[in-house]
C-alpha positions in Angstrom: 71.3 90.4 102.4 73.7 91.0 105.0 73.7 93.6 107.1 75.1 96.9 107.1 76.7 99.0 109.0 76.7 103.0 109.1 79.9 105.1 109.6 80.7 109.0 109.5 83.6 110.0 106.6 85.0 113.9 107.1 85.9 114.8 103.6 86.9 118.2 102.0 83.7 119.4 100.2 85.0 119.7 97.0 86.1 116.1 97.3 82.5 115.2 98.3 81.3 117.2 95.3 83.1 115.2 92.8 82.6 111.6 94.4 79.1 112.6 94.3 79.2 114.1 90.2 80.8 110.1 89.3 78.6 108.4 91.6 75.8 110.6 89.3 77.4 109.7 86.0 77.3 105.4 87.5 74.1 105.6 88.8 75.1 104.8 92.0 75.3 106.4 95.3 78.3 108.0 97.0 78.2 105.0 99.7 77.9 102.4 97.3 80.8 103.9 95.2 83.1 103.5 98.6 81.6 100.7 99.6 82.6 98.5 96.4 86.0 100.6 96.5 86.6 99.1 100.4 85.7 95.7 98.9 88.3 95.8 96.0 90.9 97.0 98.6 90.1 94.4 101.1 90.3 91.4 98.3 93.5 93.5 97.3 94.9 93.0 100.2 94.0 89.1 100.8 95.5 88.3 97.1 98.8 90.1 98.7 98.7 88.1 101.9 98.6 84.9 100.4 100.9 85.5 97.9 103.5 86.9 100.1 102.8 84.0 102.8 103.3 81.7 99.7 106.5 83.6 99.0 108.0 82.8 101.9 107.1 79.5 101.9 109.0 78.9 99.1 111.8 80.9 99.9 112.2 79.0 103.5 113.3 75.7 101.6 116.3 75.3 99.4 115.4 75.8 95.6 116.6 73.3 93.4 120.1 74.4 91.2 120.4 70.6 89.9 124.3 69.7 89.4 125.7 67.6 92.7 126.8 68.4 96.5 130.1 69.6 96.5 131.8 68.9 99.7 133.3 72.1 101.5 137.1 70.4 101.5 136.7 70.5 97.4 135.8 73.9 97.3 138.4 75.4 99.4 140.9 73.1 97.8 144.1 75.2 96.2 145.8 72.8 94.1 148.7 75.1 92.9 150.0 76.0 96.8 150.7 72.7 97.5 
């Protein structure tokens, strides 16, 4: 098991009083209600960063249209004033 680590959380008592009435109702304890609750924010987070790393990835190289190059001269070309 890996090891833990203990911290100190200042929350309002009436805040405390309901973590600790669901923590009741789960069986579990206060700390191991926040713990899991840090771990589903910190995988949260990871998804978010690779994604949005992956994101820009994608959006750093062209993204295929299909069709064919038009050359600049051919789109500026105005046929009718000349």
């Amino acid at each position: 098991m890996a090891a833990k680590h203990n911290i100190t959380l200042a929350i309002e008592p009436g805040l405390l009083k309901k973590a600790r009435a669901v923590a009741a109702r789960r069986g579990r304890s206060v700390s191991a209600l926040l713990a899991d609750e840090l771990r589903e924010l910190v995988a949260e987070d990871a998804q978010y960063t690779k994604a949005r790393k992956r994101a820009l990835s994608l959006l750093s190289s062209p993204l295929p249209m299909g069709g064919m190059p038009v050359a600049r001269e051919e789109l500026h070309e105005r046929r009718r004033l000349r």
